[in-house]
N, C-alpha and C positions, 0 to 999 in steps of 0.2 A: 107629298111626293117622297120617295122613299129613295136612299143614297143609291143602292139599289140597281134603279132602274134608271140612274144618269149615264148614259153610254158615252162615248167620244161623240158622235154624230149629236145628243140633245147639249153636250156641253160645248160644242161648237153652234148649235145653233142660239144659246141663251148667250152664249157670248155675242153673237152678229145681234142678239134681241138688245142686248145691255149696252153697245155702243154708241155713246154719244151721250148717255143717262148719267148723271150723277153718281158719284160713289155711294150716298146713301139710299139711292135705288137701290143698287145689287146686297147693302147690307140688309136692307127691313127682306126682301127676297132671304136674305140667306137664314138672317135669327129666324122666318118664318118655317123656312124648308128644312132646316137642322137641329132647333130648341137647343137642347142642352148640350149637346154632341158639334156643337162647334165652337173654335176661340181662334183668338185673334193674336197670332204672334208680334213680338216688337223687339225690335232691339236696341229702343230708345231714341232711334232716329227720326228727322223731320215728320218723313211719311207715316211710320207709326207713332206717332204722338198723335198726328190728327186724327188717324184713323180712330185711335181712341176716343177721340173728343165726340168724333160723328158717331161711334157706335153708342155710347154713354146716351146719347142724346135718345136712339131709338130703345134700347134695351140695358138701362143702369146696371144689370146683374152680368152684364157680358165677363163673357170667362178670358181675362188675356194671360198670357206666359211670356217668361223671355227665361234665354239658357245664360248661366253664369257660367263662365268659363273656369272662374277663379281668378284670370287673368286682366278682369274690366278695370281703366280706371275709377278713382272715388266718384269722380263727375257723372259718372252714369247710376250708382247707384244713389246720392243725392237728386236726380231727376225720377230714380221710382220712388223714393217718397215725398217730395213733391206730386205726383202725380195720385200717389193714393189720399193725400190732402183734398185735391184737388175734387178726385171721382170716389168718393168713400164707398161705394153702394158696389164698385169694379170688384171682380174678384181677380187679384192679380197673383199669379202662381211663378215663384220664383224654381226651375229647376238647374239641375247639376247633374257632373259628370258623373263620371264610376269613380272613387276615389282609387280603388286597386289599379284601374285601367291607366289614371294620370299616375299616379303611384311607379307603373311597370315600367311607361314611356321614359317618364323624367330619370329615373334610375338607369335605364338603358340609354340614353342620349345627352340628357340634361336639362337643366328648365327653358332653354332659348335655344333646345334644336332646332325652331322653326328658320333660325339666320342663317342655319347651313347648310340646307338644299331644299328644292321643291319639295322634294317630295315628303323631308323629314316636317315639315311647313304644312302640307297637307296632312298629315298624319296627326299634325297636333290640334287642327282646325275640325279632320275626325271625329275624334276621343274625346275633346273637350266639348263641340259642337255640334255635330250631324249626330254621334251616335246616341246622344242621349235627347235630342231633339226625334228622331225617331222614335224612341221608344214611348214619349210622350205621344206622339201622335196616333198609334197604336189604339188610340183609347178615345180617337174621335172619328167623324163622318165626314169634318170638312175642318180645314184652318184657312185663314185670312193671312195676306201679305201686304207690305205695302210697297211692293215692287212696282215698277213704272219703266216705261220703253226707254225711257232717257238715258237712263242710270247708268249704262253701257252698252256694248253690242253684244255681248250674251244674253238683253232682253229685249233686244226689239222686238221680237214675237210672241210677246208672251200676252195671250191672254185676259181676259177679266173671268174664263170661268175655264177651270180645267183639271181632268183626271191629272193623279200624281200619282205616277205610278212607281215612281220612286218611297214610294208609302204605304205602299197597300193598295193602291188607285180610290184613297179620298178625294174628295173634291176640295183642291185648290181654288182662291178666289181673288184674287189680284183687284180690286176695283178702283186701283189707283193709277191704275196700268194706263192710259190716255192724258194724264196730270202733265204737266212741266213742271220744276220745279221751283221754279218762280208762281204756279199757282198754289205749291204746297205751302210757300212761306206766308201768300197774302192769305191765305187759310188760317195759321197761324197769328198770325198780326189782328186781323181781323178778330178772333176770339179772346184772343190772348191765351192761348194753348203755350203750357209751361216746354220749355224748350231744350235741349242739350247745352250747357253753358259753353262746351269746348267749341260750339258753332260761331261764337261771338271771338275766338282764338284762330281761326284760320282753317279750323278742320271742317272738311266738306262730307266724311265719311267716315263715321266710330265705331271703331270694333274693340279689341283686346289693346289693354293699354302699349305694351312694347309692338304692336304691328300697325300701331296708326300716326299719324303725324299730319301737323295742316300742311296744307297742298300751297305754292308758288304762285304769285299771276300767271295765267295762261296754263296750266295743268287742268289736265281731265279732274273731274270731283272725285273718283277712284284713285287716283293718282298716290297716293297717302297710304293706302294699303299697302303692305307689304312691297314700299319701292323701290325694296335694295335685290328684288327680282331681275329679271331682264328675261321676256317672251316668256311668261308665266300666265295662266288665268288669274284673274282679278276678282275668283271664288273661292268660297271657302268648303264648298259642297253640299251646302244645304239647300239653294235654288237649282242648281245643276249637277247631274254627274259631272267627276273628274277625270278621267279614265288615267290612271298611272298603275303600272304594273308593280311598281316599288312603294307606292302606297299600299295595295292590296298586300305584298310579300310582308312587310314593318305591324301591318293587324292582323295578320295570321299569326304573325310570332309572338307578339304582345296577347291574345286576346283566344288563340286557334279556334277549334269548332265550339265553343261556350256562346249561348244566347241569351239575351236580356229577358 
């Protein structure tokens, strides 16, 4: 099958096919349908750790990435080598920003505009994040998430198979998307899948070191994200548009009509 010829209507239907199937249904499906032209993004969290473990299992040579922001704590990158210990046969592709582009921002704002408003917070999750995470994906047919309906209310609806057309209209593949996440841990436990150590510190949700923090009794698992916000998304832009007019105005100025 050819990326091709996946419309909205056959990836809504492989979706209604894939529910209720195992995530490693929808992967040995996916390595089959896409070979080298698809990988498995992570950003070192629960879901993607496992995901890793299950895809390792079907196809050793799977191709995964994660974006360094510049900004991860050490904890995360101690978890990708563990992990390449772990799956030596993975090919795991560390990528990065533009440095001119972090370069222009920090010069114009500083290295912790994101504590000063939304939108300058969006802009740095941007440049560091979406924009070089897109240009990555440029270069494939399909990537893998380990998004799940729980995770917030920006994902209850998401999928196990779906056009992104926020990329080109690749095929996005969610197969974690039905999980709880009480069944991502006993996934984990049961394998003994190497794990993010700041999980065992309070934190439910790892991103950039200065935008994360562990979460209170009784706080949503998001909650640790950037929560010196208040009625803010609880995105960074890379599952969802953001729609801010002053983000788009701060990458025009930094960036104007130049293409990756």
């Amino acid at each position: 099958m050819s990326v091709d010829l996946i419309d909205e209507l056959e990836a809504g239907e492989l979706s209604i096919e894939f529910e209720g199937e195992e995530p490693q249904v929808v992967l040995e499906w996916a390595f089959k349908t896409f070979g080298s032209k698809i990988a498995l993004s992570t950003s070192f969290q629960a879901d993607s750790v496992a995901l890793i473990d299950m895809a390792y299992e079907i196809e050793p040579n799977v191709r995964v990435f994660s974006v360094d922001t510049g900004r991860l704590p050490a904890e995360t990158h101690e978890l990708a080598e563990r992990l390449r210990e772990r799956y030596p046969l993975m090919n795991l592709e560390i990528i990065s920003p533009n440095a001119d582009e972090v370069g222009a921002m920090v010069t114009k704002h500083g290295p912790n505009l994101f504590q000063k408003q939304v939108d300058l917070r969006l802009l740095c999750c941007n440049v560091r994040k979406v924009r070089p995470l897109t240009k990555h994906l440029h270069g494939l047919d399909a990537w893998v998430t380990g998004l799940r309906r729980d995770q917030w209310a920006s994902r209850t609806n998401i999928r196990k198979v779906e056009i992104d057309h926020d990329h080109g209209a690749i095929i996005k593949l969610n197969p974690l998307a039905e999980w709880t996440e009480e069944e991502v841990w006993d996934y984990i436990r049961e394998r003994d899948v190497p794990y993010h150590s700041l999980y065992d510190r309070g934190f439910t949700s790892i991103g950039c070191a200065p935008c994360t923090r562990a979460i209170a009794p009784g706080e949503a698992s998001r909650a640790g994200r950037w929560w010196w916000e208040s009625n803010a998304p609880k995105e960074c832009g890379i599952h969802c548009s953001v729609e801010s007019g002053g983000l788009e105005h701060e990458l025009h100025a930094l960036i104007g009509d130049r293409s990756e």
